[in-house]
C-alpha positions in Angstrom: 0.0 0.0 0.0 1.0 3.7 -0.6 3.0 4.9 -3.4 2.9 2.6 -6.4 5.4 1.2 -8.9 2.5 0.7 -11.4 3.0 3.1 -14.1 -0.5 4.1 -14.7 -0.8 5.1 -10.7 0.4 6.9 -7.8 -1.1 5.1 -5.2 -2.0 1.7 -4.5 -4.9 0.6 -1.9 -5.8 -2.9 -1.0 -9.1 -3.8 1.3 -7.9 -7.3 1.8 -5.4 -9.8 0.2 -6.9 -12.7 -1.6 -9.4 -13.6 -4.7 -10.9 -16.4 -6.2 -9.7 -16.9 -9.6 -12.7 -17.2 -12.9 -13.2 -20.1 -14.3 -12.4 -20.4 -18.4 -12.7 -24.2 -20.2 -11.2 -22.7 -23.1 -8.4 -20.6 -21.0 -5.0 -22.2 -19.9 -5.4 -24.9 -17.2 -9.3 -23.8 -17.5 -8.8 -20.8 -16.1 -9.5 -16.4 -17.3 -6.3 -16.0 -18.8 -5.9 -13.0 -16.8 -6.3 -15.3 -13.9 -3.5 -17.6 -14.8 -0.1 -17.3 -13.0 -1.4 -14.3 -11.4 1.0 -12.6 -9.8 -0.9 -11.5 -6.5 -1.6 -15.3 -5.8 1.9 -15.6 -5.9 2.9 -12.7 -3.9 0.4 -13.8 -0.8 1.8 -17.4 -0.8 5.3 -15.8 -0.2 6.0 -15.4 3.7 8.4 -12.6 2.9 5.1 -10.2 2.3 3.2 -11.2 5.2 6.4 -9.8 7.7 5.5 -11.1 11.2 1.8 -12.1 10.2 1.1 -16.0 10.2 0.9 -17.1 6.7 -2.5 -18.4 5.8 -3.9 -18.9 2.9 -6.2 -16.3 0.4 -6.8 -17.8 -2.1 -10.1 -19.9 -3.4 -13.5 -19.8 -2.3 -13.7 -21.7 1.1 -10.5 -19.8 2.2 -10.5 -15.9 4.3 -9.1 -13.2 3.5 -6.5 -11.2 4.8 -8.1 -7.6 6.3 -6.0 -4.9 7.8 -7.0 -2.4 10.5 -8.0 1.1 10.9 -5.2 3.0 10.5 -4.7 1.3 7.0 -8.0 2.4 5.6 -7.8 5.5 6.7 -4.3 5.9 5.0 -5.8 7.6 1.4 -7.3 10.7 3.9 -3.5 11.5 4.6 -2.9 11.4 0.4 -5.6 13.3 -0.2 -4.7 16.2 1.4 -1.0 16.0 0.0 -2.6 15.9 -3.2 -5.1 19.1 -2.4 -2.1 20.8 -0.9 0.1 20.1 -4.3 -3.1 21.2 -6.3 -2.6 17.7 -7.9 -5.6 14.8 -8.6 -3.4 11.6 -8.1 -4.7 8.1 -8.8 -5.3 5.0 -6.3 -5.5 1.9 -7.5 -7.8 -0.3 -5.7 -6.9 -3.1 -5.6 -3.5 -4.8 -6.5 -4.0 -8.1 -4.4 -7.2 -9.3 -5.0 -11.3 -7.9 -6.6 -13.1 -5.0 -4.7 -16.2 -6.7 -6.5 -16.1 -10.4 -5.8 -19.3 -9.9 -3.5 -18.3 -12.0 -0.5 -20.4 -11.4 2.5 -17.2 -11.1 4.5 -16.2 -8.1 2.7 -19.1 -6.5 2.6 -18.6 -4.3 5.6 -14.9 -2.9 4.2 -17.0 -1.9 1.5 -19.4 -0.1 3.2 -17.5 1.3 6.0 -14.2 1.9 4.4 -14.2 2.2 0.7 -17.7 4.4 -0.3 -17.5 7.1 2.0 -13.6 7.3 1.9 -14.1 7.7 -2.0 -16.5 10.4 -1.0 -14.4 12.1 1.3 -11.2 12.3 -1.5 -12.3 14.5 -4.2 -8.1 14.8 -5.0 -8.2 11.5 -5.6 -9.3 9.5 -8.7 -10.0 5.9 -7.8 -9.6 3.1 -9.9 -12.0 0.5 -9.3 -11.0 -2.6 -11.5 -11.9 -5.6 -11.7 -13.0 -8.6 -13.4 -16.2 -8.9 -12.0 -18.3 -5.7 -13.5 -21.6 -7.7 -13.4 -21.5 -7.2 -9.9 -19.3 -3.9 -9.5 -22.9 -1.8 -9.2 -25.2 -4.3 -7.4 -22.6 -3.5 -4.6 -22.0 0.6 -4.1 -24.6 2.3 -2.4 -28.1 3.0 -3.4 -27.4 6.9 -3.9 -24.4 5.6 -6.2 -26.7 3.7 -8.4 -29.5 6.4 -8.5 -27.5 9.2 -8.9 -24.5 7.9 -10.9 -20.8 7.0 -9.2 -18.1 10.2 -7.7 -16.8 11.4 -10.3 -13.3 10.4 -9.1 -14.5 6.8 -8.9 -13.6 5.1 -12.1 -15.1 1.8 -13.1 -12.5 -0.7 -15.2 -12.6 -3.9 -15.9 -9.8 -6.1 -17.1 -10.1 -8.4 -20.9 -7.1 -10.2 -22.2 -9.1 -11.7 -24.9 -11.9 -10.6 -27.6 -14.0 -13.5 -25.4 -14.0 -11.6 -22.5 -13.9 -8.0 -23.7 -17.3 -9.0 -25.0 -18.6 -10.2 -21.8 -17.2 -7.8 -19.5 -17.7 -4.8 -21.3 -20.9 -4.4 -22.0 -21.5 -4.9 -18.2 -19.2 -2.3 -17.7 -21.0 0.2 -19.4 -24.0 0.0 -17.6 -22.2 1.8 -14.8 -23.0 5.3 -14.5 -20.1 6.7 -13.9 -18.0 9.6 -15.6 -15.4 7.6 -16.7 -14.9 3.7 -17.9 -11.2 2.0 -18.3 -9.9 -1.4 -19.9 -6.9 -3.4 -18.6 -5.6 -5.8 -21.3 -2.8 -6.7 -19.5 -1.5 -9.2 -20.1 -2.8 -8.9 -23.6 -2.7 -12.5 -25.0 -4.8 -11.7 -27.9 -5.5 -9.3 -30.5 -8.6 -7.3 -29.7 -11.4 -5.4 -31.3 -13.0 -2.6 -29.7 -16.7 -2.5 -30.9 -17.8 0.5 -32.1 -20.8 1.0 -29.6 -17.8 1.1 -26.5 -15.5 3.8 -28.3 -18.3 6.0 -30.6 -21.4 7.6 -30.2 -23.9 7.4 -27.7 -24.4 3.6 -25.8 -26.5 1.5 -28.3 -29.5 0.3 -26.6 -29.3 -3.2 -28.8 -27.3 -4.4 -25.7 -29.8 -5.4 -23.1 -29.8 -3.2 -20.3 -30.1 -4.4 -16.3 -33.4 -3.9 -14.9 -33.2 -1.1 -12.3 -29.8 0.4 -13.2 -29.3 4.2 -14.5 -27.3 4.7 -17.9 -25.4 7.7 -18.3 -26.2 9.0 -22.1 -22.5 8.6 -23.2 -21.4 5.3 -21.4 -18.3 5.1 -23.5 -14.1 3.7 -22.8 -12.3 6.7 -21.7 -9.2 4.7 -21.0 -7.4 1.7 -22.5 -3.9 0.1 -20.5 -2.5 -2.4 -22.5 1.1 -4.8 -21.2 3.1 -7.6 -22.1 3.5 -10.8 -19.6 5.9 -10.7 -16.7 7.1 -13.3 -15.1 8.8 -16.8 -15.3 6.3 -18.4 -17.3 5.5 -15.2 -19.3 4.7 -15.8 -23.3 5.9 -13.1 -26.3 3.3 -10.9 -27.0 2.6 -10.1 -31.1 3.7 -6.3 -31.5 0.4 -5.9 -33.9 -1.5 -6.4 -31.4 -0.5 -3.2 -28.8 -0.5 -1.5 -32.3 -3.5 -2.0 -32.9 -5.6 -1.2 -29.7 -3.1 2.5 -29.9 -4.7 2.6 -33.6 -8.2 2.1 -32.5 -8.0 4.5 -29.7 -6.5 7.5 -31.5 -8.9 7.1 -33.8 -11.9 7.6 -31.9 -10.3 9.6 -29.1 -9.9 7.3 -26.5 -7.0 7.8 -24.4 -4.2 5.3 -24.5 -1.7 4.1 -22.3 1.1 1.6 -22.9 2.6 -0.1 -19.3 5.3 -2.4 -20.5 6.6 -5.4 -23.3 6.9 -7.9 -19.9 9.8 -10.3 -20.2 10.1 -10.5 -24.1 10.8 -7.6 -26.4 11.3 -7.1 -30.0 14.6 -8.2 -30.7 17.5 -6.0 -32.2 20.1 -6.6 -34.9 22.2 -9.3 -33.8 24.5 -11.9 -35.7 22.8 -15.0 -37.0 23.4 -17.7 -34.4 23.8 -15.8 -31.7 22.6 -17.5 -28.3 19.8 -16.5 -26.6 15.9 -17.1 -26.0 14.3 -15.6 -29.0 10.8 -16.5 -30.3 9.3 -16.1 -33.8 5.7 -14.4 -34.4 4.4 -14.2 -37.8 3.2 -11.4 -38.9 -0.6 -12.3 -38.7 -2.5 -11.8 -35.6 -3.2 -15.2 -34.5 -0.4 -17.6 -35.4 1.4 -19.1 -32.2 4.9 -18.1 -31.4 8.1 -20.7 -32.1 10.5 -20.2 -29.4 14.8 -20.3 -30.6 17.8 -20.6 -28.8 19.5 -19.1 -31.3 19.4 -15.5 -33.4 17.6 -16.5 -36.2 19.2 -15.9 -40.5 17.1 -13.6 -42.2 15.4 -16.5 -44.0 14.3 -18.1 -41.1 12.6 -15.2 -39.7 11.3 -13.9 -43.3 7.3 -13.5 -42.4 7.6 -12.9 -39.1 9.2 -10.4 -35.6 11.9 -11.8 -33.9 11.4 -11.5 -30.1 14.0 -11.6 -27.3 13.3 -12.5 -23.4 15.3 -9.6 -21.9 13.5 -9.0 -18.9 10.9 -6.9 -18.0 13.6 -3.8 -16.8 15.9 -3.9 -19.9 12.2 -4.9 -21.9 11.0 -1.3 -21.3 7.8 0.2 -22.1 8.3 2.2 -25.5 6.4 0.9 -28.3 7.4 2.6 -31.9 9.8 4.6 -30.1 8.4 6.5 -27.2 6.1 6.2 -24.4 2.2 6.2 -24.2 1.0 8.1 -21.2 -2.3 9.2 -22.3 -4.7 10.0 -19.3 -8.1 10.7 -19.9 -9.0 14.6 -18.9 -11.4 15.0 -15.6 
């Protein structure tokens, strides 16, 4: 908790450690691909993160979860008034170790105690409510929220890896009526097409609404955060597939923002042969990757981008030479 090393905030908030991953039969090891080899699962399994705490464990449906006290939650009053004295809105990301919206009963009263009416008492803060749960994210704010639409510093986003479930998951997310809607395709594992009704033009009414639930007349992606795998078991991700969702926003408007490669990274010129964990990705969208242990000649890699697993440091986060910051405006 506090200040983040997450490039697209400045704080980081957790109400409680732990999660229950989504089930996927036709994602790896039949699990949301955004769920797999998560890195939070990994992180609360490590003692060094629990200090002097007991280890239990967080994660699953028949396991707690791991709460914190007062002082904690109280914490983003403190950053709040940094940020009004410094005449600066700053982000908070809530949450990094597990889903403000899974809708346990057990979590319930964080929500309602802690997280509303400290959202409501931070107007220098813009929080990001993510998760991958959006079917639930407005069943659980408070009635006012729902009638009246969300703070405007609270920011609904959901996360989709894949076209499969930035069709499910967005749509839901749209219902919200909030000022601002975000997308996390991170890690992106897929190329991904963002339908016309989520980036242009009023919200189509073809999509079925939720009984009961307000509908802001422009229900629209303000914000898309696109990233490469980390990690030991991460994958090469296709450049034309970042390039893409860049190309889609800036062409309706939508702001952009490019966190990192992940382990792998387009390779440089090197000599033929020379060791190394490379991979090959044709140039189409969907063709798998063939990992080398080699530099490949120029007529083995005709057709396709030659990736390198560098780390996610010396990987970096430019993509066609520079950064992507974009931020949607308030």
């Amino acid at each position: 908790m506090g200040i983040s090393s997450i490039e697209w905030t400045y704080y980081t908030l957790n109400l409680w450690w732990g999660c229950q991953e989504i089930f996927d039969l036709d994602g790896p090891d039949g699990q949301d691909p955004a769920c797999h080899d998560c890195y939070a699962r990994v992180r609360a399994a490590n003692p060094y993160w629990w200090g002097k705490q007991t280890l239990f464990p967080v994660w699953g449906n028949d396991v707690g979860r791991r709460f914190f006290n007062e002082e904690h939650y109280l914490e983003p009053l403190k950053w709040n008034r940094a940020a009004e004295r410094d005449k600066v809105a700053r982000r908070v990301f809530c949450m990094s170790m597990g889903d403000w919206a899974e809708g346990r009963p057990d979590q319930k009263p964080i929500l309602d105690r802690w997280l509303y009416p400290i959202v409501e008492q931070t107007p220098w803060l813009i929080w990001l409510l993510l998760t991958k749960r959006p079917q639930l994210a407005n069943s659980l704010v408070p009635e006012h929220w729902r009638r009246d639409g969300w703070p405007v510093n609270a920011w609904p986003g959901t996360t989709a890896v894949t076209q499969k479930w930035a069709d499910i998951r967005i749509p839901h997310l749209l219902r919200i009526p909030a000022s601002h809607h975000f997308i996390s395709a991170e890690p992106l594992t897929e190329d991904i097409t963002l339908r016309t009704e989520w980036i242009s033009g009023p919200f189509r009414g073809d999509i079925p609404r939720v009984a009961g639930e307000a509908c802001l007349p422009r229900n629209l992606i303000d914000w898309v955060i696109v990233g490469g795998q980390s990690g030991k078991d991460a994958v090469p991700m296709n450049p034309a597939w970042p390039r893409s969702l860049r190309d889609q926003c800036a062409a309706a408007g939508v702001s952009f923002h490019y966190k990192q490669w992940g382990e792998w990274a387009p390779a440089g010129a090197k000599r033929p042969g020379t060791p190394g964990r490379f991979a090959l990705i044709p140039t189409g969208f969907d063709e798998p990757s063939i990992e080398l242990t080699e530099f490949p000649t120029s007529s083995t890699a005709s057709g396709s981008v030659v990736m390198e697993r560098v780390g996610k440091k010396a990987a970096g986060r430019l993509l066609d030479g520079r950064e992507w910051n974009e931020v949607p405006p308030l």
